[in-house]
C-alpha positions, 0 to 999 in steps of 0.5 A: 160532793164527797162521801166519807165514813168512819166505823169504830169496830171495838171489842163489843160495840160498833158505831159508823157515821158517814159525811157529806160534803167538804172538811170545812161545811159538811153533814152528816146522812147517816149515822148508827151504833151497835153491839156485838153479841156475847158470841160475836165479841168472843168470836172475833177475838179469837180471830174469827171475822165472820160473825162480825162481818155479817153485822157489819155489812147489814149496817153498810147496806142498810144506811148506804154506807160508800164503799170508796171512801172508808176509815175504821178505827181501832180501840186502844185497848192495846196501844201503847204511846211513848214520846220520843225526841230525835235530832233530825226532822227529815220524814223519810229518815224518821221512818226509817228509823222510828221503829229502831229508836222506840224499841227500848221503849216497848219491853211488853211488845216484840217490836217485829209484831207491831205497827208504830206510827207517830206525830209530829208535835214540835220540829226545828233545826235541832230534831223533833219531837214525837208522839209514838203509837204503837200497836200489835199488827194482828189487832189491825189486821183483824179489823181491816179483815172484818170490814173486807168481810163486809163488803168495805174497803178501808183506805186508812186504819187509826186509834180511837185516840187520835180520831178523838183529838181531830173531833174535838180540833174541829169543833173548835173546843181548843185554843191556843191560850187554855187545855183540855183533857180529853176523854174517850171511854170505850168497852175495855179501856179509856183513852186519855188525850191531853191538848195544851195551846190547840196542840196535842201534848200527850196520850195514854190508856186506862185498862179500864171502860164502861164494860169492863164488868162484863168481862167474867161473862166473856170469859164463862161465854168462852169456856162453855163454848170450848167445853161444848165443842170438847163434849162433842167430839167425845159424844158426852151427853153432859153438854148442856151442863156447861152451857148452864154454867153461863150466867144469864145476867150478873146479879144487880148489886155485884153489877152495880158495885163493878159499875162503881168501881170502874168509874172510880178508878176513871175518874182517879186515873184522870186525876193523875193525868191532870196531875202529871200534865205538862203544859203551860196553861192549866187544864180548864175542862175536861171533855168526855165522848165514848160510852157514858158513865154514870155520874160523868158528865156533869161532875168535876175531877180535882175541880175540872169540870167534865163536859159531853165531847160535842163535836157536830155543828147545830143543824148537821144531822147529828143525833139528839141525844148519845152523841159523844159515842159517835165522835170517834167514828166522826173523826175518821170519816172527817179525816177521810174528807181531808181533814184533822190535824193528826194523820196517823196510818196504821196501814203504812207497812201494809200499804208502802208499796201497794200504796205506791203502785195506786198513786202510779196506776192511772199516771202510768195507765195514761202514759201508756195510752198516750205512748200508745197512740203516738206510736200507732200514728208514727207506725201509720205515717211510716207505712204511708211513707214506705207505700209512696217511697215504694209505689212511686219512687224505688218502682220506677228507679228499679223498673229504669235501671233493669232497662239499662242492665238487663233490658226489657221487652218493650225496649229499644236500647241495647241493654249493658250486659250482652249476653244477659245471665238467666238469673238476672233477666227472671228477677227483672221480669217481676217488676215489668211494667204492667205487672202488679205487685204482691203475694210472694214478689217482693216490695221495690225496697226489700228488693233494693236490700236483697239486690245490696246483700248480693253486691257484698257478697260479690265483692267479697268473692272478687277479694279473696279471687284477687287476694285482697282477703287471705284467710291462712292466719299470720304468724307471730311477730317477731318484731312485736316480741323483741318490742315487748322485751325491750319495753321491759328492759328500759322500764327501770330507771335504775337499770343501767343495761347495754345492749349486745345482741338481740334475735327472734325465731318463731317456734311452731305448736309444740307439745309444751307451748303455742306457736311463740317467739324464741328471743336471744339477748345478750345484754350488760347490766352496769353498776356500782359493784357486781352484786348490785348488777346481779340483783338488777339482772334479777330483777330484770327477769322478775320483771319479764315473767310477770308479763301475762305474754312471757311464757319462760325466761331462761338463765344465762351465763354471767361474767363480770366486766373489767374493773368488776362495774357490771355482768354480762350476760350472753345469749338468754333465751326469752319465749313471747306469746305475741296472742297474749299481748294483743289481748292485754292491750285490748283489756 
């Protein structure tokens, strides 16, 4: 059966809950909630995991915790949740732009230093509607680090909030026809969850928790310790003075008075909570799990009652007493079996593409192999097939046909060549009967190959004896030019132009031009009046340099016909490169 564990790694307090089983029937084998020293907690808010780690992985080892099937989940004291109505459904596309569209929404954060994520509440045809989390990538990043540490390999990282919502859907607390409010305290916050219609509605977070009293203790835990580490390096002998600036416990009554005010500013943010909740069905019960506050559970918030969150079936190992500090860690380890309604993954970025490759990996390592094989096979049945070809079939044809060329010592015919050349007779000798092959002679088909190589270049030798193959280069075509020029000449429907006299020279190499054409025209271009003629004979000599194989259009003489109804023109010299026309008709 499946293994799963979750672990809640908070501020000063860890809880870890491992499964058994299936989302529907499952148990737990193994639960545990710890603390953080002072030390531990300042040090790893500061970013350094080791301390952490240790604790961490002494708890893995000690209740078996599997190492392939890990959620950690991460207190929302700094999360933040925004709802957002786009008017598209698609998921591809709302990942793509959730982080653009929820960016107003955040002035506290720079929007490239967090990590958003989102749930689907409602979709149609019209849009959906969103629930947006948002946190900062170093909270998560020093978590997964934590755990890593420790020997554990998270496949997913998730909010306190939701993996309260999924404990609580699962216990089956939520219906369709009631709400309920949602509580997880925690060490420094509270989140706040409102469900509505078996359906999560809403979230928020309390700056506030059940240790929040304790935060002037960090803080004097950190000064002495920077104040140590100055003394140190200065060589003053007055270090022991800060470290006795740290009190060993807060006085009774000053603890007792921050306990009362923490819960008294709890219980008054529930209450706005429940009064600003908008859903359709009252809130019939508020439902508590996290650290417990005194006087909590059991009371009422504006006539709400406040019940433990208990979210494990009788009989499933759960713990007799404190369960509700485990719910969050159960949410993510129920997750991880394939269960809860909200999938949320603080890992996307992280994981997009490496996330990719490990759903390709064994496909891929599978594809290959097969290829792999077929290919080995193919490459043994053509080997088989070349050995047969060679060894019975083109080993006979050529042992037979050297017989008939050249002749052999055991036969009786007279061979086709007389005299036979010294070169032939060595090559056919190789194959004679009784001589095995091997080594440096050549197989009966690479043989066939060479004997095809020499046939070629045989008949090429016979070509160019006969003249069938001429390497001295053609010169340029005269006729080839004049098409060009008159192709040209009849491109315009407009022109009206009477051929005169039309001649071609080839022009060697010259220190201005390549080898070319030396066209002549004489030509008479008609129209309405004289100008219009000389414009169209413009034109005409436009349209000629504009040809990439026209290399120079010379003027001509122009003279008007009787009755002034065109030019003539007489002898207009045209240089054609027929190279550059090859060239543009083969682009």
């Amino acid at each position: 059966m499946a293994r799963s564990c979750g672990i809640r790694i908070g501020p000063r307090r860890f809880e870890l809950v491992v499964l058994d089983g299936s989302p529907k029937r499952h148990k737990i084998t193994a639960y545990y909630a710890g603390e953080f020293t002072a030390e531990e907690s300042v040090a790893y808010a500061a970013g350094d995991v080791s301390l952490v780690a240790e604790v961490l992985k002494d708890a893995a080892a000690s209740h078996r915790v599997p190492k392939e099937n890990v959620s950690v989940v991460i207190p929302s004291d700094h999360a933040a949740y925004r709802r957002l109505t786009l008017p598209f459904a698609d998921r591809s596309k709302i990942d793509q732009v959730i982080k653009f569209e929820v960016e107003n929404e955040l002035p506290q954060f720079d929007i490239d230093d967090v990590i958003v994520d989102y749930h689907v509440m409602s979709e149609n045809d019209q849009g959906a509607e969103l629930l947006v989390s948002a946190l900062p990538k170093d909270c998560v990043s020093r978590a997964i680090q934590a755990m890593e540490k420790a020997g554990l390999e998270p496949l997913e990282a998730e909010l306190e909030s939701s993996a309260m919502v999924n404990s609580a859907l699962a216990a089956d607390i939520c219906h369709i026809d009631n709400a309920q409010l949602l509580v997880h305290v925690g060490e420094h916050s509270t989140c706040v969850a409102v469900v509505a219609g078996a359906e999560i509605r809403e979230m928020r977070v309390i700056h506030i928790g059940a240790m929040s009293h304790l935060s002037g203790e960090l803080a004097a835990v950190t000064n002495a310790a920077e104040a140590d580490a100055e003394d140190e390096e200065a060589g003053d002998d007055d270090a022991g003075e800060a470290a006795a600036a740290v009190p060993d416990e807060l006085d009774p009554i000053e603890l007792s008075r921050r306990i009362d005010q923490a819960i008294k500013r709890i219980r008054r943010e529930i209450g706005r909570t429940i009064s600003a909740a908008r859903t359709a069905q009252p809130i019939e019960a508020i439902y508590a799990s996290g650290m417990e506050l005194p006087g909590l559970i059991g009371s009422s918030v504006l006539d709400v009652p406040v019940y433990v969150l208990d979210c494990f079936e009788e009989d499933s190992g759960q713990p007799a007493e404190g369960a509700g500090q485990l719910v969050a860690a159960y949410g993510g380890a129920f997750r991880q079996l394939g269960g809860g309604v909200m999938s949320p993954s603080l890992r996307r970025e992280e994981l997009t593409y490496s996330g990719a490759w490990e759903r390709l990996e064994f496909p891929l390592a599978f594809a290959a192999l097969m290829l792999t094989t077929f290919l080995g096979m193919v490459n043994i049945v053509n080997i088989r097939k070349i050995d047969a070809l060679n060894y019975t079939g083109l080993l006979s044809y050529l042992r037979n046909v050297n017989a008939f060329i050249v002749g052999t010592d055991t036969s009786t015919a007279r061979p086709i060549l007389n005299p036979v050349p010294k070169d032939l007779l060595d090559r056919s000798k190789v194959y004679g009967k009784g001589v095995k092959l091997g080594g440096d002679v050549p197989e009966p088909l690479a043989e066939l190959k060479t004997i095809e190589q020499m046939l070629d270049r045989k008949v090429l030798d016979l070509k160019r004896e006969v003249g069938d193959i001429q390497e001295i280069p053609l010169p340029p075509s005269a006729f080839a030019a004049m098409t060009c020029v008159l192709n040209v000449l009849n491109g315009n429907d407009d022109w009206r132009p009477s051929l005169r006299q039309l001649g071609a020279d080839y022009v060697k190499k010259n220190r201005d031009y390549p080898e070319h054409t030396k066209i002549k025209l004489s030509a008479t271009f008609f129209a309405d009046s004289v100008p219009e003629a000389s414009n169209d004979i413009t034109a005409f000599d436009a349209a000629l340099r504009a040809q990439p194989w026209c290399l120079e259009v010379e003027q001509a003489t122009q003279t008007p016909t009787e009755g002034d109804t065109g030019l003539n023109f007489k002898g207009k010299v045209i240089l054609v490169d027929p190279s550059k026309l090859f060239t543009s008709r083969a682009n």
